[in-house]
C-alpha positions as CSV (number, residue, x, y, z in Angstrom):
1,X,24.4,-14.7,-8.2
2,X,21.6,-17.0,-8.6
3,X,21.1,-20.0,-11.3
4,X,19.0,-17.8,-13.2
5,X,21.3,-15.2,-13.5
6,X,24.7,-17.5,-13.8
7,X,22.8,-19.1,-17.2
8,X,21.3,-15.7,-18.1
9,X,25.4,-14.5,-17.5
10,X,26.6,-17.5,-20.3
11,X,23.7,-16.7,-22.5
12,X,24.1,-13.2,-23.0
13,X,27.5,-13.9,-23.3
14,X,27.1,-16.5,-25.6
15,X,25.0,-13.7,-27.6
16,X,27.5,-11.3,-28.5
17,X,25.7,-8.0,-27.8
18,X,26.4,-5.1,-30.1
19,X,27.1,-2.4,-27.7
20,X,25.0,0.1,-29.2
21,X,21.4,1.0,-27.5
22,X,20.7,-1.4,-24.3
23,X,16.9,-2.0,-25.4
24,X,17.9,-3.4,-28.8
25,X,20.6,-6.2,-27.4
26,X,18.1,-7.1,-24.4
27,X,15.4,-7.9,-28.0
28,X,17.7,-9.6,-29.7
29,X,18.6,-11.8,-26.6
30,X,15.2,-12.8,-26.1
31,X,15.1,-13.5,-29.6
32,X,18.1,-15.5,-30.0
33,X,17.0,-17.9,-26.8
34,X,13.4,-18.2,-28.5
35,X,15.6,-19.7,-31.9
36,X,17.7,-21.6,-29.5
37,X,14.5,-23.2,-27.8
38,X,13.3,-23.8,-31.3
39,X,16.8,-25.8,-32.1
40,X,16.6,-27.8,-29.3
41,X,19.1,-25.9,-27.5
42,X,17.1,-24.7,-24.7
43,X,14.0,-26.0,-22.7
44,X,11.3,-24.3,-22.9
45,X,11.1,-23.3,-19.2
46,X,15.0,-21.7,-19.7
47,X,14.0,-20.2,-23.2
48,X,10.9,-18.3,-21.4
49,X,13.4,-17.3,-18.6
50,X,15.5,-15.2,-21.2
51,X,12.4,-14.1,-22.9
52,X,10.4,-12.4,-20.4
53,X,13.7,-11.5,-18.1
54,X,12.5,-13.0,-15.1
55,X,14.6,-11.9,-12.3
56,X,16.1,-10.0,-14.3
57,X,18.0,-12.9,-15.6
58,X,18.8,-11.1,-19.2
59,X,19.1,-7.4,-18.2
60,X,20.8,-7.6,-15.0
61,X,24.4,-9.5,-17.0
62,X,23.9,-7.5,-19.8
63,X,23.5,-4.3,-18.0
64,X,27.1,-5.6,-16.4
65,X,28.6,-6.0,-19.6
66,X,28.3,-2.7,-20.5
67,X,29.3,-1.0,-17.5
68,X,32.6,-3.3,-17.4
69,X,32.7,-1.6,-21.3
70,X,32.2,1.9,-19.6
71,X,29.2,2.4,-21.8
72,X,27.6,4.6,-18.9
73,X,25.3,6.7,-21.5
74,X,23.7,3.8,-22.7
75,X,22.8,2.4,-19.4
76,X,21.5,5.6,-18.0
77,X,19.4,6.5,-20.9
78,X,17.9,2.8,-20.8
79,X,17.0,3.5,-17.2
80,X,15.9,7.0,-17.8
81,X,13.1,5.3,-20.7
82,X,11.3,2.8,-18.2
83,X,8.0,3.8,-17.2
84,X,9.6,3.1,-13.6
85,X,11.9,5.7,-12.9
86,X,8.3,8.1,-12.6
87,X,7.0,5.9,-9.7
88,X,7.4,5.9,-5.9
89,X,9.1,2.7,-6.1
90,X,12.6,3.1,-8.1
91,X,15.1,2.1,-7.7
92,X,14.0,-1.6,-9.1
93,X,16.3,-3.9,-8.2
94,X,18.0,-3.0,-11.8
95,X,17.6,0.3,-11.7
96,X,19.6,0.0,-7.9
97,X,22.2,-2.5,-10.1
98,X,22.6,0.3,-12.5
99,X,23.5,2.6,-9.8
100,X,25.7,0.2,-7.7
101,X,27.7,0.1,-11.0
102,X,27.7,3.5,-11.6
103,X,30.1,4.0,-8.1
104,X,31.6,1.0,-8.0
105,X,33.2,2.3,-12.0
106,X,34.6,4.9,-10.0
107,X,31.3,6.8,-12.5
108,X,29.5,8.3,-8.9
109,X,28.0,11.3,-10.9
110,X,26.2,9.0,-13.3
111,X,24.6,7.6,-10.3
112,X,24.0,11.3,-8.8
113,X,22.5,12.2,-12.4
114,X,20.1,9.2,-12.5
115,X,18.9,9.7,-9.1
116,X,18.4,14.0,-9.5
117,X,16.0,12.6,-12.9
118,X,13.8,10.2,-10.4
119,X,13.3,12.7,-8.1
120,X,12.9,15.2,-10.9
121,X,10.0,13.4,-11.7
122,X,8.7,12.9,-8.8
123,X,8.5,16.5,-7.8
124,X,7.3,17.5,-11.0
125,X,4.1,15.2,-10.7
126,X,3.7,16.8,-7.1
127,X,3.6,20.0,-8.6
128,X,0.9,19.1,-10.8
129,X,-0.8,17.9,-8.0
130,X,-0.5,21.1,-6.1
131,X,-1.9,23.0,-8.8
132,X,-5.1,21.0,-8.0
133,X,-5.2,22.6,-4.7
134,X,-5.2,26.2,-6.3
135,X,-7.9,25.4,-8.8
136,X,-11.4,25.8,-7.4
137,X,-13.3,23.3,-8.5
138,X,-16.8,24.2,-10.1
139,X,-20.3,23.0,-10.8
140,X,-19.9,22.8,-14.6
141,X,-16.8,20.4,-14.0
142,X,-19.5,17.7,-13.1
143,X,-19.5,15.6,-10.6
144,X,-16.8,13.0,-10.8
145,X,-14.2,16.2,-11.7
146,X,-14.5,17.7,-8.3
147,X,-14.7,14.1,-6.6
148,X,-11.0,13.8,-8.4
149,X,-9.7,17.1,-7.3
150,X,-11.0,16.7,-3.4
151,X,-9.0,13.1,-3.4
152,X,-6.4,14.4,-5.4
153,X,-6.0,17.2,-2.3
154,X,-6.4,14.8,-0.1
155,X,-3.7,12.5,-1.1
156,X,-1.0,15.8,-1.5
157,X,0.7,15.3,2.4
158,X,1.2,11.3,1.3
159,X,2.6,12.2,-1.7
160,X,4.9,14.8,0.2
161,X,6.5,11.9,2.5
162,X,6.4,9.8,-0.2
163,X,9.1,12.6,-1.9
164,X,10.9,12.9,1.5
165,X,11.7,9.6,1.6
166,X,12.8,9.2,-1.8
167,X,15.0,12.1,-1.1
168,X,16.2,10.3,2.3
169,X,16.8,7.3,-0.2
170,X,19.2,9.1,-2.3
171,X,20.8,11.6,0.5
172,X,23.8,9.4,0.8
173,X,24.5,9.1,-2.6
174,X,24.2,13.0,-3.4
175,X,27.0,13.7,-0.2
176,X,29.5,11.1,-1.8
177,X,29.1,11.9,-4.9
178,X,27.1,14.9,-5.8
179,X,28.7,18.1,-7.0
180,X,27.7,21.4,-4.8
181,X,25.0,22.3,-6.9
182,X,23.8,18.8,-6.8
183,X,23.9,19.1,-2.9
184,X,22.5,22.6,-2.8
185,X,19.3,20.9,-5.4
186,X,18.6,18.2,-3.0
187,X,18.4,20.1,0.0
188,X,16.3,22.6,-1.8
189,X,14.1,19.7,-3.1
190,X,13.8,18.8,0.5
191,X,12.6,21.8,1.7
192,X,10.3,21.9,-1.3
193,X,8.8,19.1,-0.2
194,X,8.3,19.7,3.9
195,X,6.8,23.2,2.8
């Protein structure tokens, strides 16, 4: 654990979260180290820290807290609400905390559940893309429209590996602790994808 995240760890336990919706304690965290900078309490530097969460310095002990309180639906519906979870990149290096924490509860489907909604996502946004291929494109959709729709095709067999390798990502996860249906889902995801 780094500084950052040792003072971010005595803050947001100095803050006395209220356990009930993870976006609304990380607020009033950020809050409450803006009215400690104001009383002196803080530096500025340490009080901007909280505020914008670098490193994850708020998010990453408070997300701790309430797996340790087994508050699994919170975390996983906080994760499931970031713009994030949509892109190639997830897990963050929260989001992959949020999982760690998921397993190491003993909690491995949360984990599996998470995972199956990134990928969800993914797949759905290269179906829409697929759907481009179909679609003819057409003199009276201008210019620009059919410029979109050839780089949109073009872009479809990056996209695929870019799906196979989040699938790759999260293949270990879905053997330990997927159900059969979430194995059977993957693999058929995975085959989706390669098609």
């Amino acid at each position: 654990m780094t500084d950052i995240h040792q003072f971010g760890q005595r803050f947001v336990n100095r803050a006395n979260p209220a356990f009930k919706r993870f976006k609304s304690d990380f607020e009033a965290i950020g809050s409450a180290a803006v009215r400690a900078m104001k009383a002196g309490e803080l530096s500025r530097d340490e009080a901007d820290a909280l505020f914008l969460d670098r490193d994850h310095a708020v998010t990453l002990p408070l997300q701790r807290l309430y797996l340790e309180r087994g508050l699994f639906d919170l975390v996983d519906r906080f994760h499931r609400a970031t713009e994030s979870i949509k892109t190639a990149v997830w897990p963050t290096p929260l989001a992959k905390a949020a999982l760690d924490g998921f397993v190491a509860s003993g909690e491995g489907a949360w984990a599996v559940a998470l995972a199956r909604f990134h990928l969800e996502k993914r797949r759905n946004a290269l179906r829409i893309d697929m759907r481009e291929r179909k679609r003819k494109p057409t003199a009276e959709g201008g210019a620009l429209m059919i410029a979109l729709s050839t780089a949109t095709i073009a872009d479809l067999p990056a996209r695929r590996a870019e799906l196979t390798a989040a699938i790759d990502r999260f293949a270990a996860l879905f053997t330990a602790h997927g159900s059969e249906a979430d194995k059977a889902w993957i693999d058929t995801l995975r085959a989706e994808a390669q098609a």
